[in-house]
C-alpha positions in Angstrom: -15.7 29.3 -27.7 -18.8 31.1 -29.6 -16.6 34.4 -28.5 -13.3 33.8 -29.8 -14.6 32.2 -32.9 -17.1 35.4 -34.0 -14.6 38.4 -32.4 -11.4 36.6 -33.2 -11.8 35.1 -36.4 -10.8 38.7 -37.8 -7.9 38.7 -35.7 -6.5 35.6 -36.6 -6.8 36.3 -40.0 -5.1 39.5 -39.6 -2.3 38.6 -37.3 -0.7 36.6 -40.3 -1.7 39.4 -43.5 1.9 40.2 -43.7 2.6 36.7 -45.5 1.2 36.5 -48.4 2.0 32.8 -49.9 3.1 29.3 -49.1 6.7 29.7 -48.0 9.3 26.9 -46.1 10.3 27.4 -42.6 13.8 27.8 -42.0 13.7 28.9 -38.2 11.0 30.6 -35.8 11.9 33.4 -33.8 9.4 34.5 -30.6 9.1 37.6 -29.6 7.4 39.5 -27.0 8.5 36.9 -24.0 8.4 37.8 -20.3 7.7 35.2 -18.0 6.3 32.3 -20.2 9.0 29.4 -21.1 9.6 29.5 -24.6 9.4 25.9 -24.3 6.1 26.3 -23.5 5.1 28.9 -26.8 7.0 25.6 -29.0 4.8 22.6 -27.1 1.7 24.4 -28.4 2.7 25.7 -31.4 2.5 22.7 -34.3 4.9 24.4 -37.0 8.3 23.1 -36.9 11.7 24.1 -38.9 11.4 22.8 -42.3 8.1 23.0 -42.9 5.9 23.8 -45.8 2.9 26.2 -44.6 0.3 27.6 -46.1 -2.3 30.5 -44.6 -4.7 27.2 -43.3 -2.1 26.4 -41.3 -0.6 29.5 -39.9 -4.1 30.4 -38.4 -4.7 26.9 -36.9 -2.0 26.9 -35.2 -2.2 30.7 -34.3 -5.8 29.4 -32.7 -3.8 26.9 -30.8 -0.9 29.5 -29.1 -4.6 31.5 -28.5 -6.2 28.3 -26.8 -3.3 27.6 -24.7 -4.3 30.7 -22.2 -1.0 32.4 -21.8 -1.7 35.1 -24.4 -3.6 38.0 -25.1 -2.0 38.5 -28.8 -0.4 36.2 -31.3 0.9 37.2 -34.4 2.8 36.1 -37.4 5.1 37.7 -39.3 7.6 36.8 -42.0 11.1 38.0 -42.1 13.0 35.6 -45.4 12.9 32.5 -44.4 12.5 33.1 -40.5 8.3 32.8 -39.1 8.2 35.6 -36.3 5.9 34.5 -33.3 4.9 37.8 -31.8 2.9 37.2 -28.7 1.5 39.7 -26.0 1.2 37.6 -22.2 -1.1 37.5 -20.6 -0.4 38.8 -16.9 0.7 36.1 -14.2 -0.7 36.1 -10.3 1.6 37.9 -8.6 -0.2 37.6 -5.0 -3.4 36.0 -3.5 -4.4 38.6 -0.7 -7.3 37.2 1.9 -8.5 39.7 4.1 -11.7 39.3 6.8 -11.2 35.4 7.5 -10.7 34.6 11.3 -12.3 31.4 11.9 -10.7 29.3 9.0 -6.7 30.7 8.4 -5.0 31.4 5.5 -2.9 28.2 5.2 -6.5 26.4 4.8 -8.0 28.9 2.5 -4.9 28.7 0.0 -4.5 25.0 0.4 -8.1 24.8 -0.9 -7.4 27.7 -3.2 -4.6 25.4 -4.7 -6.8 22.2 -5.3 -9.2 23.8 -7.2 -6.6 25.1 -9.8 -5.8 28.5 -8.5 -2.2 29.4 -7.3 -0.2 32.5 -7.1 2.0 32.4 -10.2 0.0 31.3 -12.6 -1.3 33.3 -15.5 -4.4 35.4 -14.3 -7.6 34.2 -16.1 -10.7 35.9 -15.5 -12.4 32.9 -14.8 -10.1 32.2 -11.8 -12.2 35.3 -10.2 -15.4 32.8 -10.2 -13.3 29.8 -9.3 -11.8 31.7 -6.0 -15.5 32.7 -5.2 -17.4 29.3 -5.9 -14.1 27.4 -4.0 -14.4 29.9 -0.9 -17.8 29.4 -0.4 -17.5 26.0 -0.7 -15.3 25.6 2.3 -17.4 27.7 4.4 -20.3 26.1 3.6 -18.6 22.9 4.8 -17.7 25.0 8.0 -21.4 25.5 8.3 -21.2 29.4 7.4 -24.0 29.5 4.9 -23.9 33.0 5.0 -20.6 33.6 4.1 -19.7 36.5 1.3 -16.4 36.4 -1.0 -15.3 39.4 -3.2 -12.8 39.7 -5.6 -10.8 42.4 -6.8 -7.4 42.6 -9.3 -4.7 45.1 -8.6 -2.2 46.1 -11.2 1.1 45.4 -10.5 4.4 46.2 -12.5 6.0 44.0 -14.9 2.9 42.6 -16.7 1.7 40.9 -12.9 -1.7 41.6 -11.0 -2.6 41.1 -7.6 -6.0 39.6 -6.8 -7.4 40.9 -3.4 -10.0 38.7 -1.6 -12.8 40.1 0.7 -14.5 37.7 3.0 -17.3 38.6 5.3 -17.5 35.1 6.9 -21.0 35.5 8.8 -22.5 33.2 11.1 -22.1 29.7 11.7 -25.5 27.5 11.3 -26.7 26.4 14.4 -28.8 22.9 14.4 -32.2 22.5 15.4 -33.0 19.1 15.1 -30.8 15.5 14.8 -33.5 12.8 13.7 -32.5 9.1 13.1 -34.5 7.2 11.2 -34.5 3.2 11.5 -33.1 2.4 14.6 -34.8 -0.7 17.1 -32.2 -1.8 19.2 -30.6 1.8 20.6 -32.3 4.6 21.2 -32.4 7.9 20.1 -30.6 8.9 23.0 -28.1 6.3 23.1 -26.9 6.8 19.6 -27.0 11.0 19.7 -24.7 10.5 23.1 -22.2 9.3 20.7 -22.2 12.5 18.3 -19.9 15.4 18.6 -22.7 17.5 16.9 -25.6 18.4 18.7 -28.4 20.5 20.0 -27.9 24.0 22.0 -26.8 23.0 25.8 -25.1 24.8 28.7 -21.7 24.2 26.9 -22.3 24.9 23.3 -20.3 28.1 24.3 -17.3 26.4 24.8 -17.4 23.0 22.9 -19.3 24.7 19.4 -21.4 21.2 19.7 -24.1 23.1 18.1 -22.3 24.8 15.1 -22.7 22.1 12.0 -20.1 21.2 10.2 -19.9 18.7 7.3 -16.4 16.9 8.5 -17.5 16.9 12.2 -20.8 15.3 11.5 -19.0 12.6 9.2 -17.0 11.8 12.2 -20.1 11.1 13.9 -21.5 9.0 11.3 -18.5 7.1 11.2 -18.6 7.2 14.9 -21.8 5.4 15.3 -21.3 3.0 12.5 -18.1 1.7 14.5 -20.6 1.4 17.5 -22.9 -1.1 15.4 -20.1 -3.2 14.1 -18.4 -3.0 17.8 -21.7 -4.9 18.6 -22.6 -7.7 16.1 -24.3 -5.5 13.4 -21.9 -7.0 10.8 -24.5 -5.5 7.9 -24.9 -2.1 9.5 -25.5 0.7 6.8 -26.0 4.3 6.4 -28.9 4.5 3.9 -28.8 8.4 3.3 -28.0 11.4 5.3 -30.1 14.7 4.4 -28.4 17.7 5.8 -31.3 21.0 5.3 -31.3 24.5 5.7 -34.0 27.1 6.9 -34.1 29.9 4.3 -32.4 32.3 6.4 -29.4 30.5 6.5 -29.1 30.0 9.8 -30.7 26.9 11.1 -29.7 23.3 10.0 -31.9 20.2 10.1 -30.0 16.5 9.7 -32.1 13.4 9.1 -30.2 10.2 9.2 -31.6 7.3 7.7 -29.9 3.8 8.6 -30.6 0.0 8.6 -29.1 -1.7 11.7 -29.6 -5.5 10.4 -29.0 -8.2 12.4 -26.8 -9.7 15.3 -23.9 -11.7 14.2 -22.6 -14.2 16.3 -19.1 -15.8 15.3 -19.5 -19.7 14.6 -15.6 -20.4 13.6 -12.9 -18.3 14.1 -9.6 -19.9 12.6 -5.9 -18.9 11.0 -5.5 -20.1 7.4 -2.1 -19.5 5.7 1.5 -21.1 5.1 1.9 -20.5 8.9 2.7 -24.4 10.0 6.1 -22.7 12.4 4.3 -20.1 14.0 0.7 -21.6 14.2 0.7 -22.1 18.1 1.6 -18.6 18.1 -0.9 -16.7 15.9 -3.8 -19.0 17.6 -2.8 -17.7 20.9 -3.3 -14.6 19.5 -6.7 -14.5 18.7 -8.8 -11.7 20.7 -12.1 -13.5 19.2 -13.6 -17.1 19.9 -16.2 -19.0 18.8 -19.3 -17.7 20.5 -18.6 -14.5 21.2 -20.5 -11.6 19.1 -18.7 -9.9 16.3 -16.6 -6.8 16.8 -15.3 -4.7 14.2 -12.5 -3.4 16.4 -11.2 -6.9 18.0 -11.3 -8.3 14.2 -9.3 -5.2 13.5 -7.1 -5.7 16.2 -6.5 -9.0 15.8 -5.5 -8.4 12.8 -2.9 -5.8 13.6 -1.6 -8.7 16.3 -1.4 -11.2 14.0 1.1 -9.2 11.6 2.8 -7.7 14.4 3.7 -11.3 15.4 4.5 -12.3 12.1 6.9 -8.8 11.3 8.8 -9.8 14.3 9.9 -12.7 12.4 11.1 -11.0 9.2 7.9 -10.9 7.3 7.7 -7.2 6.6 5.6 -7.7 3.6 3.0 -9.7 5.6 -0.4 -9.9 4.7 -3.2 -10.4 7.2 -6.3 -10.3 5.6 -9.8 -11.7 7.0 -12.7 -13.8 5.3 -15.8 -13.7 6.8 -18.8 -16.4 5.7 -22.1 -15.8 6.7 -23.7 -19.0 7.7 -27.3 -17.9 8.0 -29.5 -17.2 11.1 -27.0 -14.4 12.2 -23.8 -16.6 12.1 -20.6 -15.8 10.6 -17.5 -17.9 10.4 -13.9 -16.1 10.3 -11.0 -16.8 8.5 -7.5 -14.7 9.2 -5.5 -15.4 6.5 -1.6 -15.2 7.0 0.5 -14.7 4.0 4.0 -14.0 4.9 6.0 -13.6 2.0 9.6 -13.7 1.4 11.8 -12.8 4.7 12.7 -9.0 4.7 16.3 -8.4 4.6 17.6 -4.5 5.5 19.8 -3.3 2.8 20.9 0.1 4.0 19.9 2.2 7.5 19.9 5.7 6.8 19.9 8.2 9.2 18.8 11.8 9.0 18.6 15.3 11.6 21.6 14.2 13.2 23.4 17.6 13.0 25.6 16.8 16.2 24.8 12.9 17.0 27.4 10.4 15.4 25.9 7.7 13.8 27.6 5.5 15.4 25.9 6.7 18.4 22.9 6.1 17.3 23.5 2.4 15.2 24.7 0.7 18.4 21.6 2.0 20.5 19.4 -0.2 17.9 19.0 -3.6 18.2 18.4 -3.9 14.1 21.1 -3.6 12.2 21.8 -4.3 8.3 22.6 -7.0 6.2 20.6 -8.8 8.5 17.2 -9.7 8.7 14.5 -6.8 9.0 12.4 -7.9 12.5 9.6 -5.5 12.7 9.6 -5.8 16.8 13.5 -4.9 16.7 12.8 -2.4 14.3 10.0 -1.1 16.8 12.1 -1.3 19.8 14.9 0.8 18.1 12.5 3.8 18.0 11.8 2.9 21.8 15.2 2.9 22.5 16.5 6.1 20.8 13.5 8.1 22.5 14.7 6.7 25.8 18.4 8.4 24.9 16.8 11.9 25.9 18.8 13.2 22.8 16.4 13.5 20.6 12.7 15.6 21.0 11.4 13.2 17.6 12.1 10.1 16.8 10.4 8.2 13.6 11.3 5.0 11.9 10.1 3.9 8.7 10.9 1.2 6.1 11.3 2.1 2.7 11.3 -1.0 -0.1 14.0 -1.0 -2.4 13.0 -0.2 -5.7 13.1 -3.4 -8.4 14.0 -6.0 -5.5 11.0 -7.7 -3.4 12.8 -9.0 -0.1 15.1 -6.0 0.8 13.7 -2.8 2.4 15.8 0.6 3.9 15.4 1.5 7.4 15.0 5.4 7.2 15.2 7.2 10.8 14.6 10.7 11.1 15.5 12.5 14.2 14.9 16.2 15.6 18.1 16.9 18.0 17.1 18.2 21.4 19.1 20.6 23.8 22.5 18.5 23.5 24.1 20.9 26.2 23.1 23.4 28.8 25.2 26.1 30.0 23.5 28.2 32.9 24.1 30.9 35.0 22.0 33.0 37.6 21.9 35.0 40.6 19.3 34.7 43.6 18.2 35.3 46.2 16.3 33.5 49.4 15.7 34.4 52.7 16.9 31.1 53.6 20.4 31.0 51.8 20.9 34.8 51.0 22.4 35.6 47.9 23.2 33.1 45.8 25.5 32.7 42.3 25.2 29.5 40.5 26.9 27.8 37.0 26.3 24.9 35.4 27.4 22.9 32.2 25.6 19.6 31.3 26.1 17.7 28.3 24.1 14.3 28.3 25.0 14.1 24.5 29.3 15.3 24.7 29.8 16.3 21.3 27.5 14.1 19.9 29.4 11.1 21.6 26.7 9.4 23.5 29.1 10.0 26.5 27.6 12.6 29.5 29.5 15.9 30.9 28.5 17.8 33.8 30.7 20.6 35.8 28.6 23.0 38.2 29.1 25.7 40.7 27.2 27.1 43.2 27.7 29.7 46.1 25.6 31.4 48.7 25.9 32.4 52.5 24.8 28.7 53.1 26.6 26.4 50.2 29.3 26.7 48.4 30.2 23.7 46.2 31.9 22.8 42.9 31.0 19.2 40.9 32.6 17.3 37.8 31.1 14.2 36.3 31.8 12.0 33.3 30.5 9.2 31.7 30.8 6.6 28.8 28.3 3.9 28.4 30.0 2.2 26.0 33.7 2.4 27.5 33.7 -1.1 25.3 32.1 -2.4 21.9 29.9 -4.8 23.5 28.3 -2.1 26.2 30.5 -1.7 29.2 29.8 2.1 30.4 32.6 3.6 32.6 32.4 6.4 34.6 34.0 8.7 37.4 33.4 11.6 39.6 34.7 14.6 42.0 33.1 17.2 44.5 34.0 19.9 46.9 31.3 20.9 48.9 30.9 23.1 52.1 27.4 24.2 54.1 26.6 26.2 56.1 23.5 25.4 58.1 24.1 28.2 60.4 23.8 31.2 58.2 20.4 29.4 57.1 19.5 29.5 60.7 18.4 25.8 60.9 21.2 24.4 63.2 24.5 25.6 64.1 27.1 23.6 62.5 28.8 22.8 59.3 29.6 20.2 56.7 33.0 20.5 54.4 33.3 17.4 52.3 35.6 16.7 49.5 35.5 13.8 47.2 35.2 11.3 44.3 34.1 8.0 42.8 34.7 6.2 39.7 32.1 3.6 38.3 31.4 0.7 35.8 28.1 -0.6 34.4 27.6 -3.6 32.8 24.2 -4.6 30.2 22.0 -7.7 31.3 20.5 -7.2 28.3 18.9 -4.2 26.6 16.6 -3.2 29.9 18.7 -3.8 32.2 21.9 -2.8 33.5 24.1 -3.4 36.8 26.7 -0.4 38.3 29.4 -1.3 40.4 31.5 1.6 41.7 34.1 2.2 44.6 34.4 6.1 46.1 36.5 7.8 48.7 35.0 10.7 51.0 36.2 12.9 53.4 34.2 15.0 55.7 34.5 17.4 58.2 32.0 19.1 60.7 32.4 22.4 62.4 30.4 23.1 65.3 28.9 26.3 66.0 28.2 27.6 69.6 25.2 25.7 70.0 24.3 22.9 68.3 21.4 20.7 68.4 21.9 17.8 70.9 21.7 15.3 68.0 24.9 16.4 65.8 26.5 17.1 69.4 25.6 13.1 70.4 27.3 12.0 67.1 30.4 14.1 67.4 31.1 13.1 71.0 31.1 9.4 69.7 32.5 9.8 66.3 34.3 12.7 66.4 34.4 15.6 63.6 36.5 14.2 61.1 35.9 11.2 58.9 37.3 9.6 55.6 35.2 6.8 54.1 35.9 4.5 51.5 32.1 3.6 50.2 31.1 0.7 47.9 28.3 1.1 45.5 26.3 -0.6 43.1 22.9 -0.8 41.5 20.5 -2.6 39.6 18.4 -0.8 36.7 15.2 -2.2 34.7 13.8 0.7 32.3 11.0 -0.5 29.8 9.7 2.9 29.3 8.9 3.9 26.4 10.4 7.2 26.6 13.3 9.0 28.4 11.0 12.5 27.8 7.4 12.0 28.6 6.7 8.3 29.5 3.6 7.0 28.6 3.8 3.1 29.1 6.1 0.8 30.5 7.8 0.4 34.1 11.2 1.7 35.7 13.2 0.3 38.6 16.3 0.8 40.4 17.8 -1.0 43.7 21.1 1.2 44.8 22.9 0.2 47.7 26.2 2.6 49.2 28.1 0.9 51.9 31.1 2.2 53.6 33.0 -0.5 54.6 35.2 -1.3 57.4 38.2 0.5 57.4 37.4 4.1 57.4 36.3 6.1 60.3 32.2 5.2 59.9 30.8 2.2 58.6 27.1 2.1 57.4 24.7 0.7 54.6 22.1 2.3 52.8 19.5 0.3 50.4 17.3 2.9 48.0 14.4 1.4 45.7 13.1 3.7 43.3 10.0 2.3 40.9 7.2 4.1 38.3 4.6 2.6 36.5 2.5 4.2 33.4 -0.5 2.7 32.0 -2.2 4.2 29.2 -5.8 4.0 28.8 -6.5 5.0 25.4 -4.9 3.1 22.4 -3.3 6.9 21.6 -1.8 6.9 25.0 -3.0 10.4 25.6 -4.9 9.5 28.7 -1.8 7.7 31.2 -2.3 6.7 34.7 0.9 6.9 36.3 2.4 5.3 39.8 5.8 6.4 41.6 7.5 5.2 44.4 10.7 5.4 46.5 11.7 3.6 49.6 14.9 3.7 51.4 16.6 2.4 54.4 20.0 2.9 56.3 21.9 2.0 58.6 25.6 1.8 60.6 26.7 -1.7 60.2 29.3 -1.6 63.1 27.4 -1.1 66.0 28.7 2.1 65.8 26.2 5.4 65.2 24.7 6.0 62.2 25.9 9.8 60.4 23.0 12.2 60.6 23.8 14.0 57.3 23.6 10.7 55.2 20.4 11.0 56.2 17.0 11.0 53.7 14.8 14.1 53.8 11.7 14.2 51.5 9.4 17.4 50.5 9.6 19.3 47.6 9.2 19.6 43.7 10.4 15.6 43.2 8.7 14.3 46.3 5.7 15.4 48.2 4.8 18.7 46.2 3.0 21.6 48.7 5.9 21.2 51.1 9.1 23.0 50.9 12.0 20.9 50.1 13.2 18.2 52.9 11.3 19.5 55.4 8.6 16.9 56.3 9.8 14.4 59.4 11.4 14.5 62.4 12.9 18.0 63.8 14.5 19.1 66.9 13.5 22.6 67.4 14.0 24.2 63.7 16.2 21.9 63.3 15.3 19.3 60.0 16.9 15.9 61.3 15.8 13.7 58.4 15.9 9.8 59.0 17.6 6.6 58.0 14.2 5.6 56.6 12.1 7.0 53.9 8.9 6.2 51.4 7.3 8.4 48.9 4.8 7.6 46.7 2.5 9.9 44.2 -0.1 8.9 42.0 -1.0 10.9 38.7 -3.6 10.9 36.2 -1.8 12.6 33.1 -3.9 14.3 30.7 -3.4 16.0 27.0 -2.3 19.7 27.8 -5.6 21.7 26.4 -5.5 24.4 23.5 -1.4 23.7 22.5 -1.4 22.1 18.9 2.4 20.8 20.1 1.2 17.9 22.8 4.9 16.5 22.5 6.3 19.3 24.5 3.9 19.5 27.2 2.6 17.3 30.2 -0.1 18.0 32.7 -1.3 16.0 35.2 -3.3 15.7 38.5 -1.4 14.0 41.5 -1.8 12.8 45.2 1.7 12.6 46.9 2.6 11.3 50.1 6.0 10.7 52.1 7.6 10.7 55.1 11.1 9.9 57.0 11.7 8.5 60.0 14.1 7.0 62.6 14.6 3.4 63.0 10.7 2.2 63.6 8.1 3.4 60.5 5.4 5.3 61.1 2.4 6.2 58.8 0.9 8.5 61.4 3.5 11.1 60.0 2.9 10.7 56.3 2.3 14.2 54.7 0.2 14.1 51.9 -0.5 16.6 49.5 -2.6 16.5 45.8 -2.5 19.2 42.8 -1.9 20.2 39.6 1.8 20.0 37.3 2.7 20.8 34.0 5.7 20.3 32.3 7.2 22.3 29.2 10.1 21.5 26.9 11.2 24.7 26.1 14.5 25.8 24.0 16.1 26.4 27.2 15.5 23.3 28.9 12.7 21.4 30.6 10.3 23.4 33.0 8.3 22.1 35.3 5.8 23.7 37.3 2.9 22.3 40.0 0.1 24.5 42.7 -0.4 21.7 45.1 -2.5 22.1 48.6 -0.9 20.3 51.6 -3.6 18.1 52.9 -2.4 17.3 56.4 0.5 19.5 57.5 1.5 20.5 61.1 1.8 23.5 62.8 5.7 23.5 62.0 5.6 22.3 58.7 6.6 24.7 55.6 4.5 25.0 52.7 5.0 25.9 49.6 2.0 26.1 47.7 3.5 27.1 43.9 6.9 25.2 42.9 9.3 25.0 39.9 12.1 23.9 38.4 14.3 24.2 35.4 16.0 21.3 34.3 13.2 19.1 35.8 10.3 16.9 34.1 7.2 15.3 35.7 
């Protein structure tokens, strides 16, 4: 200020010579404009039309256009009646350039960059030079690069802009030396530095940067071993300082922690308070603490989030749980969870957003909230649950919004991210089991944003040629009643694949109705009509030939089917909680040339075992059994095979169980089970897309009497990738038990597919 008042006081006083006396204002004109708003020059200039000024007041408020920082020259000039406001601008930031910064990225140098007051487009200060160096540093310092070095350089640009060029040299990270806490009795040293994500120089620093400091890292770990006192009774925990030094070369860090533990608190009372009198029994149920039992920050915190989750779910959205503690001397503590409710939550409007292709429609009568009625925080919950379990959608949120001005009326605001609605593939391949091979496929889960499912494919080799059409509607009716039907032509050749010497021609088709128990579970009923014929070659094996000499070659079926479905996961995509089952049965009853039943269970089970559900533990099964319900034989290609990608990884597909020659015969009996351990897929910022997991499979078929002495088993790796095209899966599994004439396959993937 000092500056402008000695080296500008001239200026001033000669940017307004050329008017002489007092005169009145009859309009301003600016001049000299480029980029600035001339809204802007008038909100900081304090003369106005009609005015009487005088030279006092032409250079006060010339001082003010000055102090405003858009200008590098102001004058005023008189032309009649009309004040002339000349200005010169000052230029604007055209560009930010950063150059030499690799271990922090541009998005989080800017985004700083911005906060302090420093943008691209604003007008260029000098001072902003200082402001971009100080603010840089700062963030590296917090990174722990005490060394770091920022230089600034502006470029002239055309039309009145500059660039201003950034050179970092971002230098070393500060490695620590020593971790002392001061103050602790009860846990040692040891106990409470195993909790830190910072550390001392180990055989890992290399890969987990333990030993780099860094300011937000080490207040995670602060905060991390505060929880761990409160977890265990030390309701008065504190942090009493934390004193972060340097060596003065920069490159060695010494933390001293000081902290007062305080003592154990034991809970005397734990009770619900509130206008709660209906759902008492309820909420006291609830309770994860009791009296006696040591307090615990995060069972006090999740009661809490129980308590109003029970409450929401009976349309008190605006619940508050709140909790009182009372200290009650010699380390007791009485708690009070106090319920207030508030007014029932009514939903005024859902509104839906990223449908592109999806009718609403489609999505409304998936939830089980709806509006005009009123908002129930567990419907409202299981809506998001039950639009993820679609598969039409890679994102799925749910909010509530409050509607402005009213207190009992809220908007239910979904926002969804439209998946791969359709796929349309062809390829060409070829096997040294089936030869060259020409496949087509169009699948629609989503038809045209109908909720209703498409599928046509074709495929053709030397072994299989075969063409399929489904459809489906699950809500053929208003209140749920899906409807569906079917047709294939299919022929194989199992002779060209050299594994026995005969073939299968079938033709046929089905049509299907389902019917909701309620919104878990769901019961199929369908009725289908087959026809099959088998070709024998010059030598078959002697188990077809022992079937067709009873049953002859040709057979029409009329089949019965129905099932029985139960799927509470929480996801149609990538599970992570919940359980899935499914009973089918197929029986083709009397009447047609073979008569048989066949029973299929299929069941998985996921059980996270963090509260982020990032770490899942994960059980599958299936079990089958069949068999001819005439007396008559049972047909060998209904049989079950297992091995493969969906079953027992490491083995090529259904080729585990009993075999006559090279012949795979399959059985009337099968179980499969797999175990998994599914874990966050490492360096990928997008986790949603991706699954890996360990596994242990095991499976076998058999005929008529089980056997576990020819289970296969196998254990591995998988990983599973949402990609634009389509699910990929992937696994490397090593085949723990297999036989001389087993197959192996230790790599195997599929498109289309998900773990």
């Amino acid at each position: 200020m000092k500056r402008f008042t000695l080296l500008s006081l001239l200026g001033l006083i000669f940017s307004v010579h050329a008017i002489a006396s007092d005169f009145a204002v009859d309009d301003i004109r600016i001049e000299g404009l480029q980029q600035v708003d001339p809204a802007i020059v008038f909100r900081n200039f304090p003369i106005n039309r009609g005015d009487l000024v005088d030279q006092r007041a032409l250079n006060d408020a010339t001082k003010d256009l000055f102090e405003s920082g858009y200008f590098d020259d102001v004058e005023l000039l008189k032309d009649q009646g009309v004040l002339i406001v000349r200005v010169k601008e000052r230029p604007s930031v055209a560009l930010i350039r950063l150059e030499g910064n690799d271990m922090l990225k541009d998005e989080q140098l800017m985004g700083a960059l911005e906060q302090a007051g420093v943008q691209e487009g604003d007008i260029f200060r000098r001072a902003a030079l200082d402001k971009i160096r100080l603010e840089l540093l700062r963030v590296y310092n917090e990174a722990g690069r005490y060394t770091a070095e920022v230089t600034t350089e502006v470029e002239q640009l055309e039309s009145n802009r500059v660039a201003i060029n950034v050179e970092i040299t971002e230098g070393q990270t500060a490695v620590i030396q020593k971790i002392n806490i001061i103050g602790n009795t009860v846990f040692s040293d040891e106990e409470l530095l195993d909790l830190f994500d910072s550390g001392l120089t180990n055989y890992l620093s290399w890969w987990t940067d333990n030993d780099k400091y860094a300011k937000e890292r080490l207040s995670a770990d602060i905060e991390r071993m505060t929880s761990f006192y409160l977890d265990r009774g030390y309701l008065k925990f504190n942090v009493d300082s934390t004193d972060v030094s340097i060596s003065p070369d920069q490159k060695q860090i010494f933390i001293t922690i000081a902290i007062n533990e305080g003592e154990l608190f034991t809970l005397s009372d734990v009770k619900v308070a509130g206008d709660i009198a209906e759902y008492a029994e309820e909420l006291n149920a609830a309770l994860l603490v009791s009296t006696g039992d040591t307090f615990s920050r995060k069972l006090v915190t999740e009661t809490q989030s129980e308590l109003n989750e029970i409450i929401s779910g009976y349309g008190y959205l605006n619940a508050r749980v709140s909790v009182v503690p009372e200290e009650k001397g010699e380390g007791k503590v009485d708690l009070t969870f106090f319920v207030a409710p508030g007014k029932l939550t009514y939903v005024r409007r859902i509104e839906i957003r990223g449908n592109s292709t999806t009718a609403d429609e489609v999505i409304r009568r998936t939830m089980p909230q709806m509006e005009g009625t009123v908002a129930v925080g567990k419907d409202i919950k299981r809506s998001k649950e039950l639009l993820d379990k679609t598969g039409y959608f890679t994102k799925v949120s749910i909010n509530t919004k409050p509607v402005v001005g009213v207190e009992d009326q809220v908007d239910v605001v979904i926002d969804v991210e439209e998946g791969l609605l359709g796929q349309i593939s062809a390829g060409v391949g070829y096997s040294s089991s089936e030869g060259l091979g020409y496949q087509a496929a169009f699948q629609q889960d989503n038809f045209l944003g109908s909720g209703t499912s498409f599928n046509v494919s074709f495929n053709m080799s030397d072994v299989v040629t075969s063409v399929a059409f489904s459809y489906e509607d699950p809500y053929y009716t208003l209140d749920g009643v899906g409807r569906g039907f079917g047709f294939y032509v299919s022929q194989k050749d199992y002779a060209e694949a050299d594994i026995s010497d005969y073939d299968v021609n079938s033709i046929g088709g089905d049509v299907n109705f389902s019917y909701p128990i309620d919104e878990y579970q769901r019961l199929r009923f369908g009725l289908g009509i087959d026809k099959t014929d088998i070709v024998l070659g010059t030598a078959p094996p002697s188990f077809i030939t022992d079937f067709t000499d009873v049953e002859g070659k040709d057979y029409l079926t009329y089949k019965l089917t129905g099932s029985w479905t139960s799927n509470r996961l929480n996801s149609a995509m990538f599970a992570t909680r919940g359980t899935y089952q499914s009973l089918s049965t197929e029986i083709a009853v009397p009447g047609g040339d073979l008569s048989f039943a066949k029973a299929t269970y299929t069941g998985k089970y996921y059980y996270p075992f963090d509260r982020q559900e990032t770490f899942v533990g994960a059980l599958r099964t299936r079990v089958g059994y069949a068999d001819s319900i005439d007396g008559g034989n049972y047909p060998f290609f209904e049989n079950y095979f297992v091995g493969g990608l969906t079953s027992v990884r490491g083995y090529a597909a259904n080729t585990i169980g009993p075999k006559e020659g090279t012949s795979v015969i399959g059985g009337n009996g099968l179980f499969s089970g797999s175990a998994e351990f599914i874990f966050p897929m490492p360096f990928v910022e997008d986790k949603d897309s991706w699954r890996t997991l360990f596994f242990l499979d095991g499976g076998s078929v058999y005929q008529d009497d089980p056997s576990f002495d020819d289970m296969r088993y196998s254990a591995g790796i998988g990983i599973s990738w949402i990609t634009p095209i389509g699910p990929l899966s992937i696994s490397s599994a090593k085949a723990l038990n297999a036989s001389s004439d087993d197959t192996e396959e230790q790599v195997q993937f599929a498109i289309g597919r998900m773990f």
